[in-house]
N, C-alpha and C positions, 0 to 999 in steps of 0.2 A: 339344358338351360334355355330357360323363355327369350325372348330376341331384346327385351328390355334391359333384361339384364346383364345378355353377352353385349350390347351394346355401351355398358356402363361401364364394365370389364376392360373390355381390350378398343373400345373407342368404334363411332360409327362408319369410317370407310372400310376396315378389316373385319369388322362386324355383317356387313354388306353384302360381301365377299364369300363368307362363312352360310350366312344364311342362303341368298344366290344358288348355290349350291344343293342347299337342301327340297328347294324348291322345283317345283316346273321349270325349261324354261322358258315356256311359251305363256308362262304365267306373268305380263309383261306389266300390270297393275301393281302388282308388287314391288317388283322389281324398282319400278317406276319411283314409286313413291319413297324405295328407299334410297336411290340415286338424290331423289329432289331431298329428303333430309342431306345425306353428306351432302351435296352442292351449296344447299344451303348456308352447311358448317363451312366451305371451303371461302363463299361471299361475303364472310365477316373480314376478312382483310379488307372491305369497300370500305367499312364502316365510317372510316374517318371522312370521307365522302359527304355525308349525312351533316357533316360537322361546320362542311363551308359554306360562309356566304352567299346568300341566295342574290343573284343578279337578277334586280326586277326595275323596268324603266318605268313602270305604272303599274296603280291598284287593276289586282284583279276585276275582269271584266267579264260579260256573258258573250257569247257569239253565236249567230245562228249559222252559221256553216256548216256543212255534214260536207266533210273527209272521207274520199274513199279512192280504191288507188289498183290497178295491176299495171305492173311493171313494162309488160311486154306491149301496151298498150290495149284497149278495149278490141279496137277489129282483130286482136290475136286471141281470145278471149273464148274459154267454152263458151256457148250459149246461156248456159244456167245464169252463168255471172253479170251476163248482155241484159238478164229479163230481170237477174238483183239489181244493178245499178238502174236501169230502166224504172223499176218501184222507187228508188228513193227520187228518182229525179221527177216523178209523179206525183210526190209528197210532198216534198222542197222546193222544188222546179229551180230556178238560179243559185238557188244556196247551196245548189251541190257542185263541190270541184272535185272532178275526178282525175288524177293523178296517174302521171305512167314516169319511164324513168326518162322521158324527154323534156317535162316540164315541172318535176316537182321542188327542182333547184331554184325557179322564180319564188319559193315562197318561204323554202330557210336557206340556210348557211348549213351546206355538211361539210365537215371537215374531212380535208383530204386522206388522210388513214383512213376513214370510213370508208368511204368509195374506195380506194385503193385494196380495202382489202373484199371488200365484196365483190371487186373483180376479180380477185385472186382463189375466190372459193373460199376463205376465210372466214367468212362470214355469212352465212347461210341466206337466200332469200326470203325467209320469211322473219328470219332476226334483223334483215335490214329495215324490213317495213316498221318493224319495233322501233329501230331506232324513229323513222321518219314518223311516226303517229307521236312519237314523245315530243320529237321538236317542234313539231306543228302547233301539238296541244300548247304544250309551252308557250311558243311563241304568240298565237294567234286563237288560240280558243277552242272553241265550236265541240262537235261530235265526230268523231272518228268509228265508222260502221265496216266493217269487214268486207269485198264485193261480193261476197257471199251470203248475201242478208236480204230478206226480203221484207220489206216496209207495204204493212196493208192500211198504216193511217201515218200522219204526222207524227215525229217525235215528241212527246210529252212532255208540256211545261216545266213540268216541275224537273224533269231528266234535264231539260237543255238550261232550266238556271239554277241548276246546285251548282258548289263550287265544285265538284267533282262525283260523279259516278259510276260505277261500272256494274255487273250483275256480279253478287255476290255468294258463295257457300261456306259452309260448313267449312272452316281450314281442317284440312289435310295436308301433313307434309310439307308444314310452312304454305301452303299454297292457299290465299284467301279470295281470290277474285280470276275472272276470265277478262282477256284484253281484245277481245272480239269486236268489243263496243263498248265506248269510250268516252264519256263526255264531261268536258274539263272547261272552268273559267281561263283566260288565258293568264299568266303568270301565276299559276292556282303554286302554291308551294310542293305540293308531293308532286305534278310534274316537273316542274323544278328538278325538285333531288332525284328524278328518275330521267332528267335527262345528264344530271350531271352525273350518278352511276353508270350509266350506260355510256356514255363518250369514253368516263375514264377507262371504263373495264376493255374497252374494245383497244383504249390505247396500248395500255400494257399486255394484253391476252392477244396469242393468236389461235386462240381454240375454243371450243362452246363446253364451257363447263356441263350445262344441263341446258336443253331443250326448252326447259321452263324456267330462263334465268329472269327473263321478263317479268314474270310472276313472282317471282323472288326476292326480286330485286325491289319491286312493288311491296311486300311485305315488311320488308327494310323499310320503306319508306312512310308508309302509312302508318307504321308502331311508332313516329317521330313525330308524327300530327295528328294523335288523337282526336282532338277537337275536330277539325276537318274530315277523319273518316267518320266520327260518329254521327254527324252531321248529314251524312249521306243517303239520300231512301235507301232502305233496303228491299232488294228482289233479287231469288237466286233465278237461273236460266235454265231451269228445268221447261217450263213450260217454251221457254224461244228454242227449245230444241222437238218441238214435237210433231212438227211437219217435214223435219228433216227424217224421223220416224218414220211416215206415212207415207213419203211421199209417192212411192212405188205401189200403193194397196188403188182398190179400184178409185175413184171419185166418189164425192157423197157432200152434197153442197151443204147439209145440216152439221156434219162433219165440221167441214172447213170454217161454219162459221162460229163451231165451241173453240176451234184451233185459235183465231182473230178472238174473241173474248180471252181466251186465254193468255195471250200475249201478241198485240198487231206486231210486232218486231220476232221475226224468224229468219234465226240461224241454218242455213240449208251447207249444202257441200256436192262438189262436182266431181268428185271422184268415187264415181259407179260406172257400171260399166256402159258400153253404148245401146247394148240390146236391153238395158233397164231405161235408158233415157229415152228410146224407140219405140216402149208400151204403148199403144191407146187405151184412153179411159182412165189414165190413173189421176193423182193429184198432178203431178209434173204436167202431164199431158192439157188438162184444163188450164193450169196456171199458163202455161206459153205459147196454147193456141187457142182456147177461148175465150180468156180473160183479160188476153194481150190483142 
């Protein structure tokens, strides 16, 4: 029986299950993608969520603020993310607030359960930054960039006054967009309903349904304001992930600069090893000793 159909049959988490099994399973793309459908199924109990009154004090507005945040603060901070954040504030120069968990309470309101359970391990560090890029957006606007992002020009007009963007794909698995990078009018309405999903789910849940509930939960919400997503430029983030690629290959300055046509906004990632971060001559090695 094809997996469409055993899933029709006997329904998608015992479906799952069934399949799982017949697979690799180191085969973790699958697997993945079939957790994020049942999670999915599971996140229709929000639905009513979708249904309340949106709390908004003023029309939607534009911001140019670029949001970006590590917890444990920047001097605790791989390098990598020292010379991300260092690019956006190259780009932006005052319009960047960087965030750690000593200051980001001067700019929303988290609700005590939140904190409480992110102290508790309950809620993972990097679902809590979910939470805070939703309230920010919410509240205050602007562009929310990952510290792992390296910015080789300005954010783009047109990115920073839609009422909402992110880079988009191909849905898979209910999954239509990456939260990497973010950029919202404030009281844009689909943040809104993604912050009022996410408050409530965390109120009543003390476990992570899926990994990718963020994503999820975003697609709940954007199938409620069509208007608004279709509204949105579209670009998937194939290209912002291409020096993340590279990074490790020799340098090659004609290179780097089809990499900047291709997308000045790149997604990088600090978790390589040291003796790849320690290469001379490669792309990394230029970016944060001779470029810097």
């Amino acid at each position: 029986m094809n997996p469409v159909s055993l899933i029709k049959k006997i329904g998608i988490i015992p479906a799952f299950y069934k399949i799982k099994r017949r697979i690799l399973v180191k085969d973790d793309n699958i697997t993945s993608l079939i957790a994020c459908n049942g999670a999915y199924d599971y996140l229709q109990k929000y639905r009513y969520v979708l249904d309340l009154p949106l709390t908004m004090d003023k029309q939607p507005a534009t911001s140019n603020t670029i949001w970006t945040i590590w917890l444990q603060g920047v001097d605790n901070a791989p390098e990598l993310v020292k010379k991300c954040i260092a690019s956006m504030v190259a780009q932006h120069g005052e319009n960047v607030i960087v965030l750690d968990n000593s200051n980001v309470a001067k700019y929303v309101e988290i609700p005590e359960y939140i904190t409480r359970k992110w102290q508790a391990g309950i809620i993972p560090n990097a679902h809590y930054t979910d939470v805070l890029r939703t309230l920010l957006l919410a509240k205050h606007g602007g562009v929310w960039i990952d510290a792992t992002t390296w910015l080789f020009a300005p954010v783009p007009a047109y990115i920073r006054q839609a009422g909402i963007f992110v880079f988009q794909g191909f849905p898979i698995a209910n999954v239509m967009a990456s939260n990497w990078f973010i950029s919202a009018q404030e009281n844009n309405p689909i943040m809104l309903k993604m912050k009022n999903l996410l408050l409530e789910y965390w109120k009543k849940e003390n476990r992570l349904v899926s990994y990718s509930i963020f994503h999820l939960f975003f697609t709940m919400a954007v199938r409620t304001e069509k208007e608004l997503w279709e509204a949105a430029p579209y670009f998937n983030d194939v290209n912002c992930k291409m020096l993340q690629r590279e990074l490790f290959d020799s340098f090659n300055e004609i290179r780097l600069e089809q990499i900047k046509q291709m997308s000045p906004i790149q997604k990088l990632s600090y978790k390589f090893s040291n003796e790849e971060f320690n290469k001379k001559g490669t792309f990394y090695d230029a970016l944060t000793v001779q470029l810097f």
